[in-house]
VOGU-3710 file (C-alpha; in Angstrom, 3 decimals, decimal comma):
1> xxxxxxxxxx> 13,383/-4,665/-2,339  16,332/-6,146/-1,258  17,203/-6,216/3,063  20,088/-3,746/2,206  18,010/-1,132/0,353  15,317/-1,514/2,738  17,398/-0,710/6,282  19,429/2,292/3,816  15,959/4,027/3,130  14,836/3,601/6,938
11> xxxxxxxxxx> 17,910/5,459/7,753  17,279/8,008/5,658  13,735/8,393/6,830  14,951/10,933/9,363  17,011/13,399/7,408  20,623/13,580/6,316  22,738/10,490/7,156  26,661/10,464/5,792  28,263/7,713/4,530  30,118/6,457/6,765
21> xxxxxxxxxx> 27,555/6,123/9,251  25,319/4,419/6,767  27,551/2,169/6,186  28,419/1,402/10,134  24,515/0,803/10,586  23,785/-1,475/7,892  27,217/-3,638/8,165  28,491/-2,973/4,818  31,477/-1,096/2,997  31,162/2,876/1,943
31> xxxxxxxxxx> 31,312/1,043/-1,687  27,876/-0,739/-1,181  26,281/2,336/-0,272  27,316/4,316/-2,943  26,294/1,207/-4,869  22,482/1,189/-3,779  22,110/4,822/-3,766  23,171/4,692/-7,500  20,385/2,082/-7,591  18,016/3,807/-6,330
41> xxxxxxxxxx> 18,766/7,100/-7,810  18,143/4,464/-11,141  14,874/3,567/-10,121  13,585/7,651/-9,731  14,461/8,409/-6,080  16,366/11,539/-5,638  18,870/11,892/-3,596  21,181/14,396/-2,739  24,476/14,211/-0,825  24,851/17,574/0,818
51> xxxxxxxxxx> 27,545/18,019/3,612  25,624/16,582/6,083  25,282/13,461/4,163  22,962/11,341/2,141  19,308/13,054/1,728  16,038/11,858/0,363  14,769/14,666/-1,962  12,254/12,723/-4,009  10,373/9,819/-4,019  8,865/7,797/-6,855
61> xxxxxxxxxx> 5,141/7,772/-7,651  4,491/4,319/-6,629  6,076/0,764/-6,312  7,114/-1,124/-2,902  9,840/0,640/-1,695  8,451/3,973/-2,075  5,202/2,918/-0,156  7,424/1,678/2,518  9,434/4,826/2,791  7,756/6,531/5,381
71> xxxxxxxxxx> 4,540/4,199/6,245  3,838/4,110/9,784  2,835/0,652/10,291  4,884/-2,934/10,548  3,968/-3,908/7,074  6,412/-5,237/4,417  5,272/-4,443/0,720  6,014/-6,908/-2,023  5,481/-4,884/-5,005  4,453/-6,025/-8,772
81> xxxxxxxxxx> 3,997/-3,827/-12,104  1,678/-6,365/-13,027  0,239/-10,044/-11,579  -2,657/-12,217/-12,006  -3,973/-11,920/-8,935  -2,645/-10,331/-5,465  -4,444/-12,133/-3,367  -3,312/-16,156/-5,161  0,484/-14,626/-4,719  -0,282/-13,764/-0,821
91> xxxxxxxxxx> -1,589/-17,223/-0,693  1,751/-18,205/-1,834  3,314/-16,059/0,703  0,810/-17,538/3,657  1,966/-21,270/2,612  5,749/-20,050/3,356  4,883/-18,983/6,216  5,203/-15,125/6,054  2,731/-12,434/7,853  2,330/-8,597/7,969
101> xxxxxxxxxx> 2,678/-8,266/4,188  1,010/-5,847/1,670  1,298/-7,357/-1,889  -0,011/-4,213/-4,372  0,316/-4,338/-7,949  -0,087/-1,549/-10,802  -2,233/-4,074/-12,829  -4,074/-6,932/-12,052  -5,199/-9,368/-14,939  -6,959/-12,439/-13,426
111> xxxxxxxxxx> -8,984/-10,906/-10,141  -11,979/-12,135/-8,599  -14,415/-10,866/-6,889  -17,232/-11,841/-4,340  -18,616/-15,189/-5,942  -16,157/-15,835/-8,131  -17,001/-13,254/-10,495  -13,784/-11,474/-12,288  -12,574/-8,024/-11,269  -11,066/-5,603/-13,821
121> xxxxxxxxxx> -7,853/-4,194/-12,761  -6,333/-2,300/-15,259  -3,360/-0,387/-14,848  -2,926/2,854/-12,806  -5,007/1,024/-9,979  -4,486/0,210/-6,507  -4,695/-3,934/-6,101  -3,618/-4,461/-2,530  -3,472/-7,921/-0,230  -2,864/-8,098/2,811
131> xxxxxxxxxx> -1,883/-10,954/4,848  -1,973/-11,444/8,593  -2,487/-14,011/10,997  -5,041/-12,063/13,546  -5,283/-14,040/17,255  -8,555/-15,018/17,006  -11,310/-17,213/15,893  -12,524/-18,197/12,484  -16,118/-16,862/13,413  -14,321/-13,027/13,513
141> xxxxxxxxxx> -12,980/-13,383/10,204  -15,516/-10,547/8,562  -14,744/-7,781/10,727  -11,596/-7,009/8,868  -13,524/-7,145/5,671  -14,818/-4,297/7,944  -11,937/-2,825/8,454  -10,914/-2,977/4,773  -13,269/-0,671/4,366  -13,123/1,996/6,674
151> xxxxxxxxxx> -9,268/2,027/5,554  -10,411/2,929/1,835  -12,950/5,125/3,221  -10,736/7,350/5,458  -7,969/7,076/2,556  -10,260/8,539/-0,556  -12,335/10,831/2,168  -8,380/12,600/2,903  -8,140/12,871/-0,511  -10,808/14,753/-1,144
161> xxxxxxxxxx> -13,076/11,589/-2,436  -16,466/11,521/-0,222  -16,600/7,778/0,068  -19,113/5,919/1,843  -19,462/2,249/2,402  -22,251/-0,227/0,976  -22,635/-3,522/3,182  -20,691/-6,223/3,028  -17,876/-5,021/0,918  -18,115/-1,939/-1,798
171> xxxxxxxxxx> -17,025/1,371/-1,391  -18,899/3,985/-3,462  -19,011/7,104/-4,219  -21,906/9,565/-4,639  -26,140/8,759/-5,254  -26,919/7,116/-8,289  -30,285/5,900/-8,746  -31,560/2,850/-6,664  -27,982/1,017/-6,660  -26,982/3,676/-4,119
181> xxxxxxxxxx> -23,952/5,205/-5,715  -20,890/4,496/-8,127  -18,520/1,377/-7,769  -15,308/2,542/-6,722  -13,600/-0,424/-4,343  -14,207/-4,155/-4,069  -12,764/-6,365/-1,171  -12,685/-10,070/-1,081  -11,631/-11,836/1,886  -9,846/-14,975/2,248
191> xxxxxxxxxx> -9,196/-17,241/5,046  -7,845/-20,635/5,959  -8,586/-21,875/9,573  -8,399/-24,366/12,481  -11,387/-25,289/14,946  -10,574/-21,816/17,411  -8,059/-19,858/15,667  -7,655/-18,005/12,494  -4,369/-19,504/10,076  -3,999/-16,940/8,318
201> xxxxxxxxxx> -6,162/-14,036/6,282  -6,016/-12,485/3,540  -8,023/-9,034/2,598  -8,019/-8,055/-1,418  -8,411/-4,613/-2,078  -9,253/-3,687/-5,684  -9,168/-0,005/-5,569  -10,132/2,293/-9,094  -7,068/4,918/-8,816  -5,666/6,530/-11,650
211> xxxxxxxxxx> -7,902/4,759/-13,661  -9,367/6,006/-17,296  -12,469/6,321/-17,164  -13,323/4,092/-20,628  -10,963/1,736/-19,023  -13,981/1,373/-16,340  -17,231/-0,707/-16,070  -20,562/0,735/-16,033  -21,410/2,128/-12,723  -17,603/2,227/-11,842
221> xxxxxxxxxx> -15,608/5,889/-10,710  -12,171/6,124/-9,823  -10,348/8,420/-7,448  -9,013/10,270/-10,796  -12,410/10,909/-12,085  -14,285/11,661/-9,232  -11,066/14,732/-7,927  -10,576/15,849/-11,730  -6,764/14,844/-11,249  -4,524/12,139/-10,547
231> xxxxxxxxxx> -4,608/11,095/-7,098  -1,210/10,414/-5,224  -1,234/6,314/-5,122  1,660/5,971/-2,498  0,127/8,129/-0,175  -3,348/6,743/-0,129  -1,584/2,862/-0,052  0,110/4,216/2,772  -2,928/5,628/4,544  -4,781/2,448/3,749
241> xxxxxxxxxx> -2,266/0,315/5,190  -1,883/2,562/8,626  -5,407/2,982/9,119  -6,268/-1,048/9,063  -3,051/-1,719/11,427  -4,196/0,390/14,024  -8,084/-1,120/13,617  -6,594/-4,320/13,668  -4,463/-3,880/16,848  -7,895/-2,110/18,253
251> xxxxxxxxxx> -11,063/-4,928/17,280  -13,394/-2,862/19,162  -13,309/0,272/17,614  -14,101/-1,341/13,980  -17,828/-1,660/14,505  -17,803/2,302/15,513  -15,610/3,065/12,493  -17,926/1,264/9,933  -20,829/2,798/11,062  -19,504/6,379/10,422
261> xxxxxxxxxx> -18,226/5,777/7,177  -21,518/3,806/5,854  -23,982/4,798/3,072  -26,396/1,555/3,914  -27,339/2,348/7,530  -30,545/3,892/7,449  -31,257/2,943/4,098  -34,057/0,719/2,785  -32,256/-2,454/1,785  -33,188/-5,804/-0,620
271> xxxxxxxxxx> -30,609/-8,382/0,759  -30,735/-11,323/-1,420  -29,047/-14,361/1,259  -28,995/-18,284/0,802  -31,814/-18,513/2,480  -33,928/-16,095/0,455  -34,950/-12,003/-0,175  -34,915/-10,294/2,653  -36,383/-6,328/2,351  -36,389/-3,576/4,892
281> xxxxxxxxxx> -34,543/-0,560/6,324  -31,204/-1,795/7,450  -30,701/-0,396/10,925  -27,807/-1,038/12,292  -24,259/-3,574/12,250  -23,228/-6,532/14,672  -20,084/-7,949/15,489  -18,619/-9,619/13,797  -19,896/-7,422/10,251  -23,773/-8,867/10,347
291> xxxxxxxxxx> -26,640/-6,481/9,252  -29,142/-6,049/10,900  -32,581/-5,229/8,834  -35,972/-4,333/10,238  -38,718/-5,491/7,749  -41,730/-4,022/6,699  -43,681/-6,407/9,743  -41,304/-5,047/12,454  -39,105/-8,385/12,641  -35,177/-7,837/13,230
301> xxxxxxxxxx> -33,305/-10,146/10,627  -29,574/-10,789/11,220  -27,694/-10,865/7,775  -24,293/-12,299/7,786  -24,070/-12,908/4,135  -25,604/-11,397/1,286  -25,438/-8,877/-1,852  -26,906/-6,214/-0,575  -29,529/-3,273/-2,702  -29,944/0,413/-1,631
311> xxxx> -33,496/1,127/-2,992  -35,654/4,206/-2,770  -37,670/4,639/0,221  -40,796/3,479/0,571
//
């Protein structure tokens, strides 16, 4: 979206703005406004000049501007019908320099996962990265994988979606079997750091929207399968995105977050780590996003990395 488009829709966030006003605030002739309005009427905004001016009536289903129209958090969105991969392209972005940007995509064709396993991202998702550059130290890099999280959560939850979280990085939904419920969000976090201080970090979010169901792997849902209709993609980008900016500004309050939104505390785990299996009921999360499993002998294990197996009580 270009700068011009971008400060005309701000202004309209508020209600009715006339012409020449608009074009007083963003330093540019009545002409160019007419101009981008025509553009974004175009693009499937409506909007309405009454006689109090220029009014948004309608906004589009998805794409960057619309999720920025509105969203209550200092995040730019850079948005794609379709890309390899969200998070290489917020690499890009990092390498120039830029911070407190959301780059979301429709379709994703060359994802990865966790391990460098491939993600599926058809079209009618939600494939969000987002990059900041938090003040702190390498070492804290895994709470906003945390964070990530609770975001979807809270998101799909307001939707009517009862989401839980799976340790490190899954958010399901429902009971299903000993795998401890249906696939419906990955998150892959990237980093690049110095000795004491974070770079810059990226979190992916691969998110099953308005997904067909055939289009999904086994033990996959989708927000559209699991509500019986199609969920509203903007809104729940937006959520996501307000949610994690006030988690980030608040580091604290991440760890209390997690913990109410989590389907593996309490649950009898199979945590297979570098350094071997490790099976017990998983009791509790540390800063900064360790598990913390009590074995079958009584001994405390700290997990910081891991996949991670609900199984069926003992």
């Amino acid at each position: 979206m270009s700068d011009t488009r971008r400060a005309l829709l701000a202004a309209l966030e508020g209600g009715p703005v006339a012409g020449p006003a608009l074009a007083d605030e963003l330093g540019v002739s009545r002409a160019a406004v007419w101009k981008q309005v025509e553009g974004l009427r175009e693009a499937g905004w409506g909007i309405e000049s009454t006689d109090d001016g220029y009014r948004v009536t309608d906004v589009p289903d998805f794409g960057g501007d619309a999720i920025e129209f509105g969203l209550d958090a200092p995040v730019e969105v850079e948005y794609h019908d379709s890309i390899g991969s969200t998070n290489e392209r917020a690499r890009e972005l990092a390498d120039e320099g830029r911070t407190d940007l959301a780059v979301v995509a429709d379709e994703q064709t060359a994802g990865r996962g966790r391990l460098d396993r491939g993600w599926s991202g058809p079209s009618g998702g939600i494939y969000c990265s987002l990059l900041i550059r938090p003040d702190a130290p390498p070492a804290h890099a895994p709470v906003y994988t945390l964070a990530a999280a609770v975001a979807v959560t809270t998101a799909a939850r307001e939707g009517g979606v009862d989401a839980s979280i799976k340790w490190p990085n899954d958010v399901l939904v429902g009971e299903s079997g000993e795998r401890g419920g249906k696939k419906l969000c990955g998150i892959l976090t990237e980093m690049e750091g110095e000795a004491d201080r974070v770079k810059w970090l990226i979190v992916g979010i691969g998110i099953n929207a308005n997904v067909d169901t055939d289009m999904l792997p086994e033990g996959a849902t989708s927000l559209q399968a699991e509500r019986g209709e199609p969920f509203d993609r903007r809104r729940f980008t937006q959520r996501l995105l307000e949610t994690f900016d006030g988690l980030r500004s608040d580091p604290d309050s991440i760890l209390d977050a997690w913990r109410e939104h989590a389907a593996t505390i309490g649950q009898r785990v199979r945590v297979d780590t570098p350094g071997g299996e490790i099976v017990g009921e998983a009791v509790d999360v540390e800063f900064p996003g360790a598990l913390i499993v009590e074995t079958d002998d009584g001994e405390r294990r700290r997990v910081t990395a891991g996949d991670c197996e609900h199984l069926r009580p003992v």
